[in-house]
C-alpha positions as CSV (number, residue, x, y, z in Angstrom):
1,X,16.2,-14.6,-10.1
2,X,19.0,-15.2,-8.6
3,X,19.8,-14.1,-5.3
4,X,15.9,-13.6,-4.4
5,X,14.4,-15.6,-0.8
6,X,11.0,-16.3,-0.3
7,X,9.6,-16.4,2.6
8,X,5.7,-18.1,3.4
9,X,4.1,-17.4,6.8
10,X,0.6,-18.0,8.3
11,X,-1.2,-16.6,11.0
12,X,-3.9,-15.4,12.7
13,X,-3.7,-11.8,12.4
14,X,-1.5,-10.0,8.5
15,X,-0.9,-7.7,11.1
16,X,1.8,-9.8,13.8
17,X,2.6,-11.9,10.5
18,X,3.8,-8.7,8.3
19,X,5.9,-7.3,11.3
20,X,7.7,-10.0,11.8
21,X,8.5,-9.8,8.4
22,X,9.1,-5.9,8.8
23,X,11.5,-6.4,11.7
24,X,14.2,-8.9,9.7
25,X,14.4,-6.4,7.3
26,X,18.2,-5.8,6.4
27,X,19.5,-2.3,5.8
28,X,20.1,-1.6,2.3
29,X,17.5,-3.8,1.1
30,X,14.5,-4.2,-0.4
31,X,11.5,-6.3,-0.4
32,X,8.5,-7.4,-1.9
33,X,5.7,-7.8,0.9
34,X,2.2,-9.1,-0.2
35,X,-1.2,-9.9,2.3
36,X,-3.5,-11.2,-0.1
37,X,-4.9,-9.0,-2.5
38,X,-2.0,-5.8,-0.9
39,X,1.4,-5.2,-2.3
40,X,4.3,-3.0,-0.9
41,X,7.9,-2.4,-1.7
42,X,9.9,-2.1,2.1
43,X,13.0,-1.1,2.3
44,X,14.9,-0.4,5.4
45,X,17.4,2.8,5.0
46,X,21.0,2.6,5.9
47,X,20.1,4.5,9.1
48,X,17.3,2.3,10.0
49,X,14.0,3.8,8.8
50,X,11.6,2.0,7.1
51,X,10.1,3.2,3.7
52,X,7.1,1.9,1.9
53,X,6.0,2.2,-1.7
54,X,2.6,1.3,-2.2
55,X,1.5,-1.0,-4.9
């Protein structure tokens, strides 16, 4: 798809990997976050908030 980034990360801990994910989130946008066998829409609101739509 066009426009679409994918980002890999490892780590010790989902946890410290799927914040930093979280906090590069761009207002307006949303995202496709998976930790192995867990799925979530994110999307950061124009005013900031994050909102989560579970999978």
């Amino acid at each position: 798809m066009n426009g679409m980034k994918v980002f890999h990360a490892q780590g010790k801990s989902t946890m410290t990997v799927g914040k930093r994910f979280i906090e590069q989130a761009e207002n307006g946008k949303e995202y496709l976050l998976s930790v192995g066998q867990h799925v979530a829409i994110v999307r950061r609101t124009n005013d900031g908030k994050l909102q989560y739509l579970e999978l």
